[in-house]
Backbone as CSV, one residue per row, in Angstrom:
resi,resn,N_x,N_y,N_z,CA_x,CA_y,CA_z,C_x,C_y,C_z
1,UNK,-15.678,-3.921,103.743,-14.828,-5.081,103.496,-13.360,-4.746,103.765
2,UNK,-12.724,-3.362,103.490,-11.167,-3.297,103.285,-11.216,-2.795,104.897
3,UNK,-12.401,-2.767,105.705,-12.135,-2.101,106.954,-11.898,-3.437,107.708
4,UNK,-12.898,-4.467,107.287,-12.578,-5.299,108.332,-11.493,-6.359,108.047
5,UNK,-11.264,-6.060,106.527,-9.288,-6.813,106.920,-8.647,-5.832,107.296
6,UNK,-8.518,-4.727,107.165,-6.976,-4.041,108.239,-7.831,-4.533,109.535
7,UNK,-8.775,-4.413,110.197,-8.903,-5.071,111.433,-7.810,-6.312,111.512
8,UNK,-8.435,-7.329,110.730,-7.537,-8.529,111.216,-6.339,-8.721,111.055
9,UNK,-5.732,-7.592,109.897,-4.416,-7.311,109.924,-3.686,-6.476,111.135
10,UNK,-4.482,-5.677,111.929,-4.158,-5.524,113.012,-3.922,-6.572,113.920
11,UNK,-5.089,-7.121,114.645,-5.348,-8.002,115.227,-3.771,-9.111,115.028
12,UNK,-3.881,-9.609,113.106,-2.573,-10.657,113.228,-1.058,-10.196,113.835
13,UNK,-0.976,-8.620,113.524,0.218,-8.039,113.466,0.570,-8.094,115.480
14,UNK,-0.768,-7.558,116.196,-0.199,-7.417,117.314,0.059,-9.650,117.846
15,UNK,-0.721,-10.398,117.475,-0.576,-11.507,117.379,0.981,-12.259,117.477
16,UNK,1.322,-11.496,116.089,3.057,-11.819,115.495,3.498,-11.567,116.566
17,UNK,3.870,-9.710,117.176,4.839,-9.534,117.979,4.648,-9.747,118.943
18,UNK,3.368,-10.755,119.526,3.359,-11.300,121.020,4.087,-12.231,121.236
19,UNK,3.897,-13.550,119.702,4.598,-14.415,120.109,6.004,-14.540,120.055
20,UNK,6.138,-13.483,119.066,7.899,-13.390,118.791,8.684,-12.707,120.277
21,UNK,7.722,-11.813,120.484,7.741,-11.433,121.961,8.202,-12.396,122.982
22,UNK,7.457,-13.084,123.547,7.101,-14.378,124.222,8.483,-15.149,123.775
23,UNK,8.621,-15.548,122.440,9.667,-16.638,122.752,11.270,-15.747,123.038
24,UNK,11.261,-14.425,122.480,12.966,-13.758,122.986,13.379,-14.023,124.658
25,UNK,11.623,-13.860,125.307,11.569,-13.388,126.612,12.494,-15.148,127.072
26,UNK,11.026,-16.324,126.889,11.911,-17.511,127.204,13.117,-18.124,126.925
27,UNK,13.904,-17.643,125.759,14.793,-18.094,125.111,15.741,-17.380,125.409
28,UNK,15.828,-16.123,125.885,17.227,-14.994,126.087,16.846,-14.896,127.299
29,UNK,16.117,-14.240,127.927,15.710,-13.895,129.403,15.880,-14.862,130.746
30,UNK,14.566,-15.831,130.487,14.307,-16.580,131.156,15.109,-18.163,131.308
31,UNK,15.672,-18.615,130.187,16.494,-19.197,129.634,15.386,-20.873,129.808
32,UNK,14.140,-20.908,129.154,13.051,-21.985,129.569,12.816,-22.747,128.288
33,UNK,12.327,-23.864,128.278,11.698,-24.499,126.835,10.443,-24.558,127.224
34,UNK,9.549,-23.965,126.229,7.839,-23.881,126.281,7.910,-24.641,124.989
35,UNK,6.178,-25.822,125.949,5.976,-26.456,125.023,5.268,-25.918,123.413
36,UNK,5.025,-26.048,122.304,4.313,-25.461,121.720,2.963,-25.004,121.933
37,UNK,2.369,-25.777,122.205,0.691,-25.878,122.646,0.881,-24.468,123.366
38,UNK,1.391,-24.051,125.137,1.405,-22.763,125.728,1.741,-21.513,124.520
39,UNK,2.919,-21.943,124.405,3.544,-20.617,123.205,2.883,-20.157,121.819
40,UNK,1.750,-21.065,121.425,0.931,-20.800,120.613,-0.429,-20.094,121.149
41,UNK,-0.600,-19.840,122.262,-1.794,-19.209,123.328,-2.292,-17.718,122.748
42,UNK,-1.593,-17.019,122.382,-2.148,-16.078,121.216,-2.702,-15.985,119.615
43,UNK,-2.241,-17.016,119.838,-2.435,-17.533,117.745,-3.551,-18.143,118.275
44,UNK,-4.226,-18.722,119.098,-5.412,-19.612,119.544,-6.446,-18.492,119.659
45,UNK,-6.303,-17.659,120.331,-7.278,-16.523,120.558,-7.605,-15.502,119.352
46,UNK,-6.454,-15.720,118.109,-6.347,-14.962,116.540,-7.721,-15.742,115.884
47,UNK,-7.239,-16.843,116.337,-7.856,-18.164,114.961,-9.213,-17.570,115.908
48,UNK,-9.757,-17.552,116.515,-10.927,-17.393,117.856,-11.750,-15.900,117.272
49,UNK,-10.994,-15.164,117.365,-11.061,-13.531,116.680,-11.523,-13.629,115.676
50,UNK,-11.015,-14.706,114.588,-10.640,-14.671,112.830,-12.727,-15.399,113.057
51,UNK,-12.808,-16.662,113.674,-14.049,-17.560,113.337,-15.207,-16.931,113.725
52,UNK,-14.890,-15.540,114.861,-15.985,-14.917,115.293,-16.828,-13.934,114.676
53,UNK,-15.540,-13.509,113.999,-15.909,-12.547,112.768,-16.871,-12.991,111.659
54,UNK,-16.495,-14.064,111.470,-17.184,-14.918,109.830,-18.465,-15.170,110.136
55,UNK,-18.728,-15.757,111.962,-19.784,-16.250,111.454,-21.004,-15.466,112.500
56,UNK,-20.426,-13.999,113.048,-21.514,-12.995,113.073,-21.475,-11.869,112.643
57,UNK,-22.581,-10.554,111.955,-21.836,-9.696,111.679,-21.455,-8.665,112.183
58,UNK,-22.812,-8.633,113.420,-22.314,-7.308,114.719,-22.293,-7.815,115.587
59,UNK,-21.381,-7.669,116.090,-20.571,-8.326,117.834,-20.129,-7.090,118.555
60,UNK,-21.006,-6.649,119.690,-20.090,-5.904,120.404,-18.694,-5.881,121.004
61,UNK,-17.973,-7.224,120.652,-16.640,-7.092,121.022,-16.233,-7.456,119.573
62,UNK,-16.840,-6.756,118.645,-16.041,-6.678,117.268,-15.036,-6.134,117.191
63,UNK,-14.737,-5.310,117.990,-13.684,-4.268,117.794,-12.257,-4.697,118.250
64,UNK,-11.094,-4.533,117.190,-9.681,-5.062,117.500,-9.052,-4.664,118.851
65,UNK,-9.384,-3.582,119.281,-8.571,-2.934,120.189,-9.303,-4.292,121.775
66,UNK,-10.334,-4.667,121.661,-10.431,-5.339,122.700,-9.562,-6.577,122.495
67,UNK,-9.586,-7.502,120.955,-9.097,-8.740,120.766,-7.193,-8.471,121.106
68,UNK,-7.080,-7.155,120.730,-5.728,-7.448,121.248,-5.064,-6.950,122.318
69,UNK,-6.287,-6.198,123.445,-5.935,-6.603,124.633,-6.040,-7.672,125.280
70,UNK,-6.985,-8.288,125.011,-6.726,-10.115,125.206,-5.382,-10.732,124.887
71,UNK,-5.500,-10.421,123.909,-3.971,-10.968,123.392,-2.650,-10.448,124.282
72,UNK,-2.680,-9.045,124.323,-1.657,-9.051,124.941,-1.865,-9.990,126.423
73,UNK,-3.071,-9.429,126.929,-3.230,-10.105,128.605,-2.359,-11.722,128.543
74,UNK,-3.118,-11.817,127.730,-2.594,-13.636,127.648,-1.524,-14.013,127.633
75,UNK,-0.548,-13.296,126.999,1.110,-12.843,126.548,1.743,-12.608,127.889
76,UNK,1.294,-12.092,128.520,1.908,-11.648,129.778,1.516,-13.081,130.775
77,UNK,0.519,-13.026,130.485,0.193,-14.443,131.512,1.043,-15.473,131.622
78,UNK,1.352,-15.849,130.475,1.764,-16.970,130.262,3.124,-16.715,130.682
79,UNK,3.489,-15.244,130.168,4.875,-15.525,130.747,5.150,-15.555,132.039
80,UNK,4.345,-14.447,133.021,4.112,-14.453,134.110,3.875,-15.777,134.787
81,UNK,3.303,-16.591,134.345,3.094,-17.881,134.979,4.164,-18.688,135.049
82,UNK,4.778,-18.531,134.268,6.259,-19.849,133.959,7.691,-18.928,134.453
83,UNK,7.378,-17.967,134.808,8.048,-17.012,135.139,8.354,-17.434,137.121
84,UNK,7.413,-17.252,137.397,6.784,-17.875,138.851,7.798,-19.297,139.241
């Protein structure tokens, strides 16, 4: 039980600094307004992570280190895309 919340406390933590990530990049960098819906694109894949967990109990992509290379991938995408 205390293993698989630091999982999702992982999982939320790399989550946080994607999106906080993400908006310095558009807001100082890039100088863009993202709508919410895009800029929430990691918190979508958390909540995704969080429902997959509950409702199996062995998942070979149980493991955080994959959910938050997704996460990051996605992070980059998005910026990469609007970046373009």
């Amino acid at each position: 039980m205390i293993k698989k919340l630091a999982d999702e406390i992982k999982v939320a933590l790399v989550t946080g600094a994607c999106i906080l990530g993400m908006a310095i990049i558009f807001k100082q960098i890039l100088h863009i307004q993202v709508d919410a819906l895009i800029s929430n694109g990691p918190a979508y894949l958390f909540i995704i992570y969080v429902i997959s967990r509950r409702q199996s109990k062995k998942m070979k992509c149980d493991k955080p280190l994959y959910w938050n290379l997704g996460i990051i991938f996605i992070t980059v995408l998005i910026i990469v895309l609007y970046a373009i």
